[in-house]
N, C-alpha and C positions, 0 to 999 in steps of 0.2 A: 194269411197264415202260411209259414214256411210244410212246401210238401212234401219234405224230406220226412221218412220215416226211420225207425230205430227197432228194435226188439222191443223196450218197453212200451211202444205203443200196443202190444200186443195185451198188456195190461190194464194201460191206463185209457183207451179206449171203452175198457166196459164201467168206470167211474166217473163220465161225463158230469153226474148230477152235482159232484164234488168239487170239478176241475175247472175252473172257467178261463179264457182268456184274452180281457179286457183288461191289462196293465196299468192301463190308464186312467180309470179311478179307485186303484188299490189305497191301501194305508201301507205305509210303511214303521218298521219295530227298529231299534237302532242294532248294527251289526254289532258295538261292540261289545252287547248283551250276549250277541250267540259263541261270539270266538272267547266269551271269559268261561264259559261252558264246554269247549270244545276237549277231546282227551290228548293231554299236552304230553305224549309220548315217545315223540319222533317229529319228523320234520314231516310240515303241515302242507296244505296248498287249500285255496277254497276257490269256490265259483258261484254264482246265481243262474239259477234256472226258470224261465221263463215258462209255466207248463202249456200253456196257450200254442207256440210255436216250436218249444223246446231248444230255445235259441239260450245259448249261454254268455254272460257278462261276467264285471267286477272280478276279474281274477287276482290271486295272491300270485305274485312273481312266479315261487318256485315250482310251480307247476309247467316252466319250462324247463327247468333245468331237472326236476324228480325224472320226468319223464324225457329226456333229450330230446325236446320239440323245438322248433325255430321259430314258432308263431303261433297265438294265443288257437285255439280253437273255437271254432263261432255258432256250434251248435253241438248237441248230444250224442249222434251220433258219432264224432268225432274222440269222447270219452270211450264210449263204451267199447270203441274198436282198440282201444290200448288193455281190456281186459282179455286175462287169459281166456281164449275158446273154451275150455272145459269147465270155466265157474260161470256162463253167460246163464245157464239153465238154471242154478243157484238164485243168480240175482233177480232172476222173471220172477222166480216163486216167491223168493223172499218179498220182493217190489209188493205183491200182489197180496203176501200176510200181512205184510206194514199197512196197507189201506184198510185192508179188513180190521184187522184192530184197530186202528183211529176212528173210522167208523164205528165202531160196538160201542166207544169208551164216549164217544160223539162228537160229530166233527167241527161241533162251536167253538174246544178246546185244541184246535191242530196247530196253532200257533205258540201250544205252550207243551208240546209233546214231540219228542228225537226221534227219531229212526236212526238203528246202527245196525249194521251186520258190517263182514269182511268179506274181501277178494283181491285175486291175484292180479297184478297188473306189470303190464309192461314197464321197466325202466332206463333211464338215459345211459347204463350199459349193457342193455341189451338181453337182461336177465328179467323174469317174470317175479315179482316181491309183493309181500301180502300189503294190503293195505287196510286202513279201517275207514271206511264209510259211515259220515255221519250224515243226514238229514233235516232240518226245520223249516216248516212254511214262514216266510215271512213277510207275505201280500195277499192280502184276500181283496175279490172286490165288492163291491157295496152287495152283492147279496150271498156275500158269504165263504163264497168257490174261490179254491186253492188257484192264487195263480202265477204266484213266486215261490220259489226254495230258496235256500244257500244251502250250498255241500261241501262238506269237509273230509278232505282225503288225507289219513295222516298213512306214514309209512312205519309197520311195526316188525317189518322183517327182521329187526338187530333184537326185539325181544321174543318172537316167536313165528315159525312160519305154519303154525297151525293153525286151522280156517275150526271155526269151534261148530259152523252152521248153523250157529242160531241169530235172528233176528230180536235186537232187544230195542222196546217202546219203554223212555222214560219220560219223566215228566221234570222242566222248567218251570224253576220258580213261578206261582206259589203252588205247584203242582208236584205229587211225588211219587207218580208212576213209577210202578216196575215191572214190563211184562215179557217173560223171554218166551219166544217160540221156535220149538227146536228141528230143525228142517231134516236132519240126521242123526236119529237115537243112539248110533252108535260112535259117535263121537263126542267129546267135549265131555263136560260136568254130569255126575249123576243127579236126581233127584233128592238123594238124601244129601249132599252136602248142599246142593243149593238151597235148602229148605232150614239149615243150621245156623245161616247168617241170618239175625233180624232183621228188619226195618231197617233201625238205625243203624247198624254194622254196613250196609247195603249202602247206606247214604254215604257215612265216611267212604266208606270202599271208592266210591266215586269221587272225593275229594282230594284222595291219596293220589289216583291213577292222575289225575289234575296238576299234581304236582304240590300241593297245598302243606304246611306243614302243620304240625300239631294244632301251634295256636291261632295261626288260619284259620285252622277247621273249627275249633274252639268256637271263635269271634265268628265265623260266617252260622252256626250253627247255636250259638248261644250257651255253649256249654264250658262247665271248666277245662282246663286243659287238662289234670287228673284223668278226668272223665274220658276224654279222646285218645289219651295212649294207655289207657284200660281198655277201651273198643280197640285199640289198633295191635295190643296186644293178643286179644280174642279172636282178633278175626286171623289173625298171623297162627295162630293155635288150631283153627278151626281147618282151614286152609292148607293147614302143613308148611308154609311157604316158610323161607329161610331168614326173609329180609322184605324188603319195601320193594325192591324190584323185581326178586323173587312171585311175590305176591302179585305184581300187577300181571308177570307173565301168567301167571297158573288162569290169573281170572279172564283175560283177553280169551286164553284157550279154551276155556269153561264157558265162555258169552255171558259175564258179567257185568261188564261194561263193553 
């Protein structure tokens, strides 16, 4: 095992019972189940995480060119030093409620539950830009323990450079989790509007930010089209939001998606 240490070992050292690191008899889920999920906002990059060693593979191209690197990076450490210093404390804590909730919710299900929050990160001009972090296990080994990720860095600075501080657990098909936890009260979304969207508004919401249109979300949801720009309506009402882009920036800020 690689001895190279990170910050989040600071973490994920006290979830051992969770995390295992034998690659070698995992299952694998197809990736392009995760990236049809992924929030299609801005320009993407992904990578696999090994939690065993915390060695990183499988990268998406522009994850040299987002960040002006000349060469793939070959372990975690290596990500985490392109974030800005002042959101590093963010992420330890966030890292560390995203476990605890998939644990509560239980961890039979972590291959079918996200992890998202945002941070700042260095990019190839030399300017710090928010990005949004996505997370999904997608190797466990025969007894159980997390021992693959894919992460999905998208870039959402051209729609907001506000960090909302919340960490949100959703759930993958056939799963329809929704759990924000909020790292700083006094920012982002209140309680009472988050609590104004339903269920189902919450789900489109997700589908929107996806890029999906009406009768997409229609067909992938089983409903009439009527029906989905009635909810896409309400939710643009409820929201305040001016427009479809409108709307995605207010929710990213709010930690809605």
């Amino acid at each position: 095992m690689n001895a190279e240490k990170h910050v989040l070992n600071v973490v994920w050292d006290d979830y051992r019972r969770e995390m295992g690191a034998e690659l070698r008899t995992a299952k694998k889920i197809p990736y392009q189940r995760i990236i049809a999920d992924l929030l299609s906002v801005g320009e993407f990059y992904y990578y696999t995480l090994n939690i065993g060693d915390s060695s990183i593979n499988n990268f998406h191209e522009n994850i040299l060119r987002l960040h002006g690197l000349t060469s793939y990076p070959q372990h975690l450490s290596e990500i985490i030093a392109l974030i800005h210093p002042e959101d590093i404390p963010f992420v330890i804590e966030a890292e560390r409620q995203a476990i605890d909730k998939l644990r509560e919710i239980g961890w039979e299900h972590k291959m079918n539950l996200k992890s998202s929050y945002c941070f700042r990160m260095i990019t190839g001009d030399g300017t710090y830009q928010l990005f949004h972090h996505q997370a999904l296990t997608i190797r466990e080994d025969e007894g159980t323990k997390m021992v693959e990720a894919i992460n999905i860095h998208t870039n959402i600075q051209h729609i907001t450079p506000t960090n909302s501080y919340t960490v949100l657990i959703s759930g993958i098909s056939p799963r329809t989790d929704f759990h924000q936890i909020k790292l700083k009260p006094d920012v982002g979304i209140t309680p009472k509007t988050s609590q104004n969207l339903t269920k189902r508004e919450t789900e489109i919401l997700k589908l929107i930010a996806q890029g999906h249109s009406s009768q997409e979300i229609a067909n992938l949801l089983f409903l009439s089209t009527l029906t989905v720009r009635t909810h896409r309506k309400n939710i643009l009402r409820k929201t305040q939001a001016k427009n479809g882009s409108d709307l995605v920036k207010r929710c990213i800020e709010w930690g809605l998606i």
